[in-house]
Steps between C-alpha positions, in 0.01 A plus 500: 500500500644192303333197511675314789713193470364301753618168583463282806729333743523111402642349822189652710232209336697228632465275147756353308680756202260350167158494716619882663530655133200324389278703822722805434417519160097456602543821721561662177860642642793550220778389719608280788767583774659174532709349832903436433553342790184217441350429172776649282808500725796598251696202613283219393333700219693322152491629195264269407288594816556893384338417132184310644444766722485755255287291251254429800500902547471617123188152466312744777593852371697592826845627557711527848413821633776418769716253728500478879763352637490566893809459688465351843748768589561840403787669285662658831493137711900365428420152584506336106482816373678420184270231394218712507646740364590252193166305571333846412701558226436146339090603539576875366608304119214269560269798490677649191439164307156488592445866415420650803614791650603477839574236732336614835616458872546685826868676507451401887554701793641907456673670799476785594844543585726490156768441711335143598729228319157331374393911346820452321504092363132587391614825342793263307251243385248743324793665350581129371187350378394871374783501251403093437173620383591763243734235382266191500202730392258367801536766798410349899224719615474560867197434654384789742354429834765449723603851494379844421485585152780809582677223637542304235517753250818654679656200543424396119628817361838469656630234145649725339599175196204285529106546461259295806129582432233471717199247565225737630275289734242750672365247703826427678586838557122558634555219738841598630375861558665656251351793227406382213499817310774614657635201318406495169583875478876407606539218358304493136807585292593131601169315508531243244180267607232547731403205741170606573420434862304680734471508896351701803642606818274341787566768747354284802745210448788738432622348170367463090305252362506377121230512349319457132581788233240772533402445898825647687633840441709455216394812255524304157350744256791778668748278496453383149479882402801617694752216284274655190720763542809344473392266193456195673413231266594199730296213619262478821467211671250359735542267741641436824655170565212399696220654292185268384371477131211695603691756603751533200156510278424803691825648520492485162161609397529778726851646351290424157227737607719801547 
C-alpha cells in the first residue's frame, strides 16, 4: 500500500487558523481539511487573505487536503436553494485555488421514490455542480452517512454531463447503520478523500455511537485495501467536528501504524 496522505480536520481543535496549522503540523499530518463556511469562508477570503494563507501553509509544509462547507440544508430542500447552490459553487473555486480536491458536504436527503419532486431538484443540482466541478477543476464530494452507499451511488451515477465524487466517512455510515463495505465496494470508483471516522452500534440503546479511530467497527486496514484497488491516492482525514487533540494524535498514529 502507498504511504497514506493523512491530514486532519482543522475546525475540530477549536483554535484560531495560524495556532491550528502550527498543532497540525506537530501531529506530523501533510494536510489540513479546512472549514468554508468559518475560518476561510469564500466571501470574506481577499486576495490578499488567499496569499497569506497559502504562505502560512507552504511556512509549515502543509497543503489543503480539502474544504467543508456544510449546508444547513440539503441540495433537494427548495427553500434558498439557489444560493446554496451558488454558495457551493463560490467554495468549489475556493478549493481549486487552494489546491485541494474536493469540497465536501452532505447531498441531503434521497427518496426513495424518483418520482418525489425533492428525488428530482436533488437529481438537477448534482447534475449542476457536477459539470461546475469538471469546469472549475475542484469536484463537491458527498459525504456518506445519511444513506446507503447503493443509495448514493445510484443516485450519483444518474449525471450523465457532470462528475460528483464521494467523501467516504465510515464512521457515519457505522453510526447510521449502514455497511461499510458494502460501501466502499460501490462506491470506490468515486472516493476522492477519506474522512476517517469510526463508530459502534450500541445495540441496548438502539442507535451508534462515535467513537475514536480504531475502537468502533470501522475495518480500516480493508477499507484502505479495497480503494487500493481502484488507485486511490486521495487524502484521509481525521477528525470529527467534536474530536479532542488527544484523539486526532491517535487517529493519526494509528492510521500511521498500518
Amino acid at each position: 500500500m502507498a504511504e497514506l496522505k493523512l491530514a486532519v480536520r482543522l475546525d475540530s481543535l477549536g483554535l484560531p487558523l495560524k495556532r491550528g496549522l502550527d498543532v497540525a503540523a506537530r501531529l506530523g499530518v501533510r494536510g489540513v481539511e479546512l472549514n468554508a463556511r468559518g475560518e476561510v469562508h469564500p466571501e470574506a477570503l481577499s486576495e490578499t487573505g488567499l496569499r497569506h494563507l497559502r504562505k502560512m501553509l507552504e511556512d509549515r509544509n502543509l497543503s489543503v487536503a480539502a474544504l467543508r462547507f456544510q449546508t444547513r440544508r440539503g441540495y433537494e430542500n427548495p427553500q434558498d436553494l439557489q444560493r446554496r447552490v451558488e454558495a457551493t459553487k463560490s467554495a468549489m473555486s475556493l478549493a481549486y485555488k487552494l489546491g485541494a480536491p474536493a469540497v465536501i458536504n452532505s447531498i441531503g436527503y434521497v427518496s426513495d421514490d424518483k418520482d418525489d419532486p425533492r428525488y428530482n431538484t436533488l437529481q438537477a443540482v448534482i447534475e449542476d455542480l457536477g459539470r461546475f466541478g469538471a469546469r472549475v477543476g475542484a469536484f463537491l464530494a458527498a459525504e456518506t452517512g445519511a444513506e446507503s452507499g447503493e443509495t448514493l451511488s445510484e443516485i450519483l451515477g444518474e449525471s450523465e454531463d457532470g462528475f460528483v465524487a464521494v467523501a467516504f466517512n465510515p464512521g457515519q455510515l457505522i453510526v447510521n447503520r449502514h455497511s461499510v463495505l458494502d460501501a466502499v465496494r460501490v462506491l470506490k470508483d468515486r472516493i476522492v478523500v477519506v474522512c476517517a471516522t469510526d463508530g459502534v452500534v450500541d445495540l441496548a440503546a438502539g442507535r451508534g455511537i462515535r467513537v475514536p479511530i480504531g475502537e468502533g467497527t470501522a475495518d480500516f486496514p480493508q477499507i484502505l485495501a479495497t480503494l487500493e484497488d481502484s488507485d486511490f491516492r486521495g487524502p484521509v482525514i481525521v477528525g470529527r467536528s467534536d474530536a479532542t487533540l488527544a484523539e486526532l494524535d491517535q487517529g493519526v498514529q494509528y492510521l500511521t501504524n498500518l
